[in-house]
C-alpha positions in Angstrom: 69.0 23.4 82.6 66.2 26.0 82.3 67.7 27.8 79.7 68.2 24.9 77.5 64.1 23.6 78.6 63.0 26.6 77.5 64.6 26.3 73.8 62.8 23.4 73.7 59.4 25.1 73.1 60.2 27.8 70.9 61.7 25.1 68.7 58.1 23.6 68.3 56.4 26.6 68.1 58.8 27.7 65.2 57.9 24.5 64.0 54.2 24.5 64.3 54.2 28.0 62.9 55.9 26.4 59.8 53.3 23.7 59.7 50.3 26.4 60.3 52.1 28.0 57.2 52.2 25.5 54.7 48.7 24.4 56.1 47.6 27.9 54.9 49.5 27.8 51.7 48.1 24.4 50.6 44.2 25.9 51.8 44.6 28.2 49.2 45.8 25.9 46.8 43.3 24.3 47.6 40.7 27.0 47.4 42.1 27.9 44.4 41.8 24.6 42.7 38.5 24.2 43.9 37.6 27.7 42.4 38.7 26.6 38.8 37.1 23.0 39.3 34.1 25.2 39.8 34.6 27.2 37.0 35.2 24.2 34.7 32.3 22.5 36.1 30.0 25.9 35.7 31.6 25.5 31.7 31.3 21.8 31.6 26.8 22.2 32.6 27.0 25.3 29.8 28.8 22.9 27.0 26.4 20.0 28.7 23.6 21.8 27.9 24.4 23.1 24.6 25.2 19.3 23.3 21.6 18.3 24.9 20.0 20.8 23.1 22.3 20.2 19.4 21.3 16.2 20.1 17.2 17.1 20.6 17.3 18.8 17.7 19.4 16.2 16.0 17.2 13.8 17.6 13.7 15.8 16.7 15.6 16.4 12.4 16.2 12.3 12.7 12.6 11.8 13.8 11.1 14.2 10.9 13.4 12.2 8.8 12.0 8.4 9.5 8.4 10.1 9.7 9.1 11.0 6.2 10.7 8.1 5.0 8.5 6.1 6.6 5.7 8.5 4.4 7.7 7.8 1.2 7.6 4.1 1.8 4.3 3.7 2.5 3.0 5.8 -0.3 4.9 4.0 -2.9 3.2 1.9 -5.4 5.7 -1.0 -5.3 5.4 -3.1 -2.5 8.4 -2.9 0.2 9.4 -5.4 2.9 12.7 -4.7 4.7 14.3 -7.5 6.3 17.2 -7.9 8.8 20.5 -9.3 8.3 18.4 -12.6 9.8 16.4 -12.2 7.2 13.5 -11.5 9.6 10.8 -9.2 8.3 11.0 -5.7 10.2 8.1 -3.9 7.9 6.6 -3.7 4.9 4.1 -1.2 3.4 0.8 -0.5 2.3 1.3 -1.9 -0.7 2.8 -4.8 0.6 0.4 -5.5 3.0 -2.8 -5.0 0.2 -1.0 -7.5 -2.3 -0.2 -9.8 0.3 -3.6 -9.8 2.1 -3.7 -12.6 4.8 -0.2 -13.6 4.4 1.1 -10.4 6.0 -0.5 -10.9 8.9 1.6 -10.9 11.4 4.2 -11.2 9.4 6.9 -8.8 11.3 9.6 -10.3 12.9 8.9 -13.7 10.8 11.3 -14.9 8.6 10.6 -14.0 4.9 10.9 -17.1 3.9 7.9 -17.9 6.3 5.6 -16.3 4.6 2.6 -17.9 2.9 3.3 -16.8 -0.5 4.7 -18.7 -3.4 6.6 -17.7 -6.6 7.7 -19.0 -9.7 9.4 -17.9 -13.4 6.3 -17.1 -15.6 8.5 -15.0 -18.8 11.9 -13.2 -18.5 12.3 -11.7 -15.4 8.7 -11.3 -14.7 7.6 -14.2 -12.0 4.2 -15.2 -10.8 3.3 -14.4 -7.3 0.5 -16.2 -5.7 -0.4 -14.5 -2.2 -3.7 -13.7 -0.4 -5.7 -15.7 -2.6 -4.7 -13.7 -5.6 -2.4 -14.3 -8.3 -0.5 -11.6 -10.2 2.8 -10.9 -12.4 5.5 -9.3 -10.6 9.2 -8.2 -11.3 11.1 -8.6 -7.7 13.7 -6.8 -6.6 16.6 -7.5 -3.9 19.1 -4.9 -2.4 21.3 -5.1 0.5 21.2 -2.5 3.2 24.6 -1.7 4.0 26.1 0.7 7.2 28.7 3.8 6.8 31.1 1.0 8.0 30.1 -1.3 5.0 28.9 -4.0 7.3 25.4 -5.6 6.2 22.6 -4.5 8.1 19.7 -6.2 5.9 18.0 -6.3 2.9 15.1 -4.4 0.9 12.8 -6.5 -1.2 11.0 -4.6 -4.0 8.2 -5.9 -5.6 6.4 -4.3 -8.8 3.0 -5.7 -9.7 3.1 -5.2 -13.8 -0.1 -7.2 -14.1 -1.8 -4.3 -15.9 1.1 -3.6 -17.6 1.3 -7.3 -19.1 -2.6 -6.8 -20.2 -2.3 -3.6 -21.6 0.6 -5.1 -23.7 -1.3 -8.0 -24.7 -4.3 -5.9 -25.9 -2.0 -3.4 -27.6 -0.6 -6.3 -29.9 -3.9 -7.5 -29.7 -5.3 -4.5 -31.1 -2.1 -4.4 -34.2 -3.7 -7.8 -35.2 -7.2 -6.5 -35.0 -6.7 -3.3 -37.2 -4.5 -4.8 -39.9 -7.9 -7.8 -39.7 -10.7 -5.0 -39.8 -9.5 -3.2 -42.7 -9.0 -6.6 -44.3 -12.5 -7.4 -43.1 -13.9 -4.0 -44.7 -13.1 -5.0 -48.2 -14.7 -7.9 -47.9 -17.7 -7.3 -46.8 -17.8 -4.5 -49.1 -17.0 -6.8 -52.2 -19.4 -9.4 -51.5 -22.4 -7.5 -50.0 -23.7 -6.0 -53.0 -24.2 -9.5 -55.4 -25.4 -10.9 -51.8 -28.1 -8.3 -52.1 -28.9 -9.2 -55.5 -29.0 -13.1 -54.7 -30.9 -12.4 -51.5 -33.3 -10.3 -54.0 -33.9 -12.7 -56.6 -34.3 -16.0 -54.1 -36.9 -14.1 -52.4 -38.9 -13.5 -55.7 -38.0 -17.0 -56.9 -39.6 -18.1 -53.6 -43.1 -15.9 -54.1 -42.6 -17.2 -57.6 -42.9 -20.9 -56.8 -46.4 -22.9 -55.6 -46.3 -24.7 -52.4 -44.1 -28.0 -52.5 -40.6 -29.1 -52.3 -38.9 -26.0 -54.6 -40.4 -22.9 -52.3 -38.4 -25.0 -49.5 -35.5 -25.1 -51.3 -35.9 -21.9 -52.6 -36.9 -20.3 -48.9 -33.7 -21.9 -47.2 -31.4 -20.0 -49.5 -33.4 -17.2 -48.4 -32.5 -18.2 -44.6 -28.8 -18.9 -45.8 -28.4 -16.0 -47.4 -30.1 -13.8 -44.5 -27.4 -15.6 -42.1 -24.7 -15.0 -44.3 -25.7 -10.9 -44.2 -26.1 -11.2 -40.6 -22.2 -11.9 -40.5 -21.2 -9.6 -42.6 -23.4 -7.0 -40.5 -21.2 -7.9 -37.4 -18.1 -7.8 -39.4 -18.3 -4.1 -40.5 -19.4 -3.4 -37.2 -16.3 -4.9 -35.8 -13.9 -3.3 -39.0 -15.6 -0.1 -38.4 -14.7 3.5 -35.6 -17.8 2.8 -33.2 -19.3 6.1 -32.2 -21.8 5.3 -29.5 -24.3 7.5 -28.8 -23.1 8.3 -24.9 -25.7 8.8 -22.1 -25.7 7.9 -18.5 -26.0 4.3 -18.0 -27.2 2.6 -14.8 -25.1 -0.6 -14.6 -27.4 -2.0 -11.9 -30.1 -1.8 -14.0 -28.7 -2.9 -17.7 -27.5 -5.9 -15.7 -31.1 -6.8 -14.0 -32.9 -6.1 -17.6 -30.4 -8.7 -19.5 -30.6 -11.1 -17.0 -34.6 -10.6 -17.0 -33.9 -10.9 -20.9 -32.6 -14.1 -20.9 -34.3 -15.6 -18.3 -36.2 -17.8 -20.3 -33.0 -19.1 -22.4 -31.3 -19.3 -18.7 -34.0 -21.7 -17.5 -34.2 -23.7 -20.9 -30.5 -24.7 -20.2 -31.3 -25.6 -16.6 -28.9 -22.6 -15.8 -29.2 -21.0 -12.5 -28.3 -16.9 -12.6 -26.4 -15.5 -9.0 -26.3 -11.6 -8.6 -23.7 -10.1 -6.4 -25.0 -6.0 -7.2 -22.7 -3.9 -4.9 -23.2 -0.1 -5.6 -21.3 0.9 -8.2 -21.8 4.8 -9.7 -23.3 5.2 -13.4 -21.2 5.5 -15.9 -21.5 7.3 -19.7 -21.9 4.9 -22.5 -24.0 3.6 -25.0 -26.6 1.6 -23.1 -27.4 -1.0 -25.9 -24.1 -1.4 -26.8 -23.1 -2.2 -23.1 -26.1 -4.5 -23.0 -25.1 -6.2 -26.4 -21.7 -6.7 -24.3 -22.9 -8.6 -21.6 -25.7 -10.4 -23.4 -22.7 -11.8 -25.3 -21.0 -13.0 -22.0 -23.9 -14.5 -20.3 -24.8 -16.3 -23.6 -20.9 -17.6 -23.6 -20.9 -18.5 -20.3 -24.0 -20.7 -20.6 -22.7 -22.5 -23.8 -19.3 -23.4 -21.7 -22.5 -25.5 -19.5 -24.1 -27.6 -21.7 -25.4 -29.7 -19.0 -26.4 -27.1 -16.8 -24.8 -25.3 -13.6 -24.3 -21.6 -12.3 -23.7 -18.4 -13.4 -22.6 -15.7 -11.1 -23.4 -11.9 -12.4 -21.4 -9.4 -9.9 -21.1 -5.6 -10.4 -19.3 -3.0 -8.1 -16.3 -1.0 -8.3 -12.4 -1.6 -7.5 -9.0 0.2 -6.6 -8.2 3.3 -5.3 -9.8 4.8 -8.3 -12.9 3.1 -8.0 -13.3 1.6 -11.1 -16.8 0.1 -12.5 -17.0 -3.1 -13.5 -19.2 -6.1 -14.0 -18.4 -9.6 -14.2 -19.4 -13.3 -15.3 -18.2 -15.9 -13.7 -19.0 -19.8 -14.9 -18.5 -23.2 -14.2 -17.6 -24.6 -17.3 -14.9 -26.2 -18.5 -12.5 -23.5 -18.4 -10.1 -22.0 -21.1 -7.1 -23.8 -22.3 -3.8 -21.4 -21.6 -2.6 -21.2 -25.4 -5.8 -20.0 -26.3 -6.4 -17.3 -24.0 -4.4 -14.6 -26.1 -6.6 -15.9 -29.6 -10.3 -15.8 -27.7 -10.5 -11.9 -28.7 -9.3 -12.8 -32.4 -11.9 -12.0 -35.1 -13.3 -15.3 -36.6 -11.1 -17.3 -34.0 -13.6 -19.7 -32.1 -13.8 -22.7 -30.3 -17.6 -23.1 -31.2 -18.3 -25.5 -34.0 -20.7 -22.9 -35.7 -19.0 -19.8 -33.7 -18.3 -16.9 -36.4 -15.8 -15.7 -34.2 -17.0 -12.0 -33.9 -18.5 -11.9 -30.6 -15.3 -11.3 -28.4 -14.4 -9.5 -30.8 -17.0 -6.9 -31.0 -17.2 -6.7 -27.9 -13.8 -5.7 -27.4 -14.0 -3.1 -29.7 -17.0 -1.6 -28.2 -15.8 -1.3 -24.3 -12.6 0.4 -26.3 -14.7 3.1 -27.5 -15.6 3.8 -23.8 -12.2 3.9 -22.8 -12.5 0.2 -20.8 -11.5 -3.4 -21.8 -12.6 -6.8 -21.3 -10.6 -8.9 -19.0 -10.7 -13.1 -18.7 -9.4 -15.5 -16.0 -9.8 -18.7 -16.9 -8.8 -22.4 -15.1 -9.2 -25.7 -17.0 -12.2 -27.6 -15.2 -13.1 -25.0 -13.0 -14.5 -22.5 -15.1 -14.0 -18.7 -16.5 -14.6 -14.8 -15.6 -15.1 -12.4 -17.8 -15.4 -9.0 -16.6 -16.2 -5.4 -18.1 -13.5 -3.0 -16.9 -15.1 0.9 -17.2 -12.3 3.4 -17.5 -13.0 5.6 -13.7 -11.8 9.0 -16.1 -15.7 8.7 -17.5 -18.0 8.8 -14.8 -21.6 9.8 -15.7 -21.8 13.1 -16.7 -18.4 13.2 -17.9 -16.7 13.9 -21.5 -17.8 11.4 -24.1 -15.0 9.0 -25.4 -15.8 9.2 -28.6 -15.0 13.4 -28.5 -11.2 12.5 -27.1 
């Protein structure tokens, strides 16, 4: 009985001896796999921490990137407005935002179509864009913005502002008409001047000749007639002639305030009120009596377009990032029919009943030889702007225009 009580024991310590073994074998399995979960974990925080440090930088490149796109965009001329595929405006650019003035504020995240602009077809592709209180010609432009994936993320409206562009083609075919018309006009004048001078000579004596009465009138208003008549042809070979203006520095403060002091007297005849809006504006190098002769003409055209009286407003200042000189005259007359617009700087075209036609004309010519133009606005029954545009390459001091 003993004997066999005794096997008993060994049997379990045999046993738990086994047990204590595989305990041991499965600790170091254990241990083992703990020492290569370590290892992979040290590799894992080393690989960790070389992605962190690839995405920072990827993240610091994408960040450059958008800085200088976001540069690009808001340096170009054109104006930009991006949109979502909800059509919802999520930013525009500078140029945007100074053609759209009022309307684009607080314009992101508005629909586009929410914005208080309006267009419509005005030639071709060109399309008139009213926005801010301004009007100008635009071409648009409308691209989608499309993922790796080719799925639509939104779109990229473009829109150029060829205003300019549309006046400096006008006054280019403008100026085709005006050469071909000068040279035309040349001839003339210098065909009929010389027996005009001889006419003009012999009514003059004719009228010394005669004793007071009915014949030294007639004979004195052919005189008058004939004095007119010379007076036109003057203007024209002024017009069909190169102007070469004698080029100092002009004060454009100042030739405004002397012609409006000028006509003051014809200003008041008319029951015409004068309005000056003088910003500082910096000289400018031109001929000073020609410039004056300029705006004489305007202020004398804009108080015709009154004939029962009303208000002229004189402003002066500059404009654009170039600051550009420039004075303007703004009436309240009856305004400038559209079809007309392009004929106004015509030689002999007038709307004047005893109008030669030369005025705009000149006058044109003349702020050509500065390197400038004349610019009109014009809306029927509200009245017209005409405005002196300096070119801001010929500041005072600067290189004559008529050396170039």
């Amino acid at each position: 009985m003993n004997k066999k009580g005794d096997d008993i024991p060994l049997a379990r310590v045999e046993l738990l001896n086994t047990a204590f073994d595989s305990f041991a074998r499965a600790s170091k399995s254990l241990e083992a796999s703990y020492q290569a979960l370590q290892n992979r974990i040290g590799a894992l925080t080393l690989e960790l921490r070389d992605k962190n440090a690839m995405l920072s930088e990827a993240l610091r490149e994408a960040e450059k990137n958008k800085n200088y796109l976001d540069a690009v965009l808001y340096s170009m001329e054109e104006a930009i407005i991006v949109l979502d595929r909800t059509d919802r405006i999520t930013m525009m650019n500078r140029a945007a935002m100074l053609m759209l003035g009022d309307a684009a504020e607080g314009a992101t995240g508005r629909k586009y179509s929410e914005l208080d602009i309006s267009m419509s077809q005005a030639e071709g592709s060109v399309l008139a864009l009213a926005a801010g209180g301004k009007k100008y010609d635009v071409i648009v432009g409308d691209a989608p913005v499309v993922d790796s994936d080719g799925d639509l993320r939104g779109r990229v409206i473009q829109i150029k502002d060829v205003t300019r562009m549309k006046q400096m083609e006008a006054l280019h075919e403008r100026n085709k008409r005006l050469i071909s018309l000068g040279e035309m006009a040349a001839k003339i004048v210098h065909e009929v001047r010389n027996p005009l001078c001889s006419i003009e000579l012999f009514a003059s004596m004719l009228e010394r000749d005669l004793g007071d009465g009915k014949q030294k009138e007639l004979a004195a208003g052919i005189s008058a007639g004939i004095h007119s008549l010379n007076n036109i042809l003057t203007n024209m070979l002024f017009f069909a002639r190169p102007h070469r203006p004698a080029f100092s520095d002009v004060d454009l403060k100042e030739l405004a305030g002397e012609v409006l002091r000028m006509l003051s007297p014809f200003l008041e005849s008319r029951k015409i009120r004068a309005e000056k809006a003088f910003m500082a504006a910096p000289a400018v190098r031109g001929d000073g009596e020609l410039l004056k002769q300029i705006l004489m003409n305007l202020v004398i055209n804009a108080v015709q377009a009154m004939p029962e009286g009303g208000e002229i407003a004189v402003s002066l200042g500059v404009e654009g990032a170039a600051k550009t000189p420039f004075i303007e005259v703004r009436d309240e007359g009856a305004g400038i029919a559209p079809e007309l617009m392009e004929k106004i700087f015509d030689p002999f075209f007038s709307t004047k009943e005893k109008g030669t036609g030369l005025g705009l004309a000149i006058a044109s010519k003349i702020m050509q030889a500065h390197g400038g133009y004349i610019r009109v606005s014009s809306e029927q029954g509200k009245g017209s702007t005409f405005g002196m545009c300096f070119s801001a390459m010929c500041p005072a001091g600067g290189a004559d225009a008529s050396r170039r």
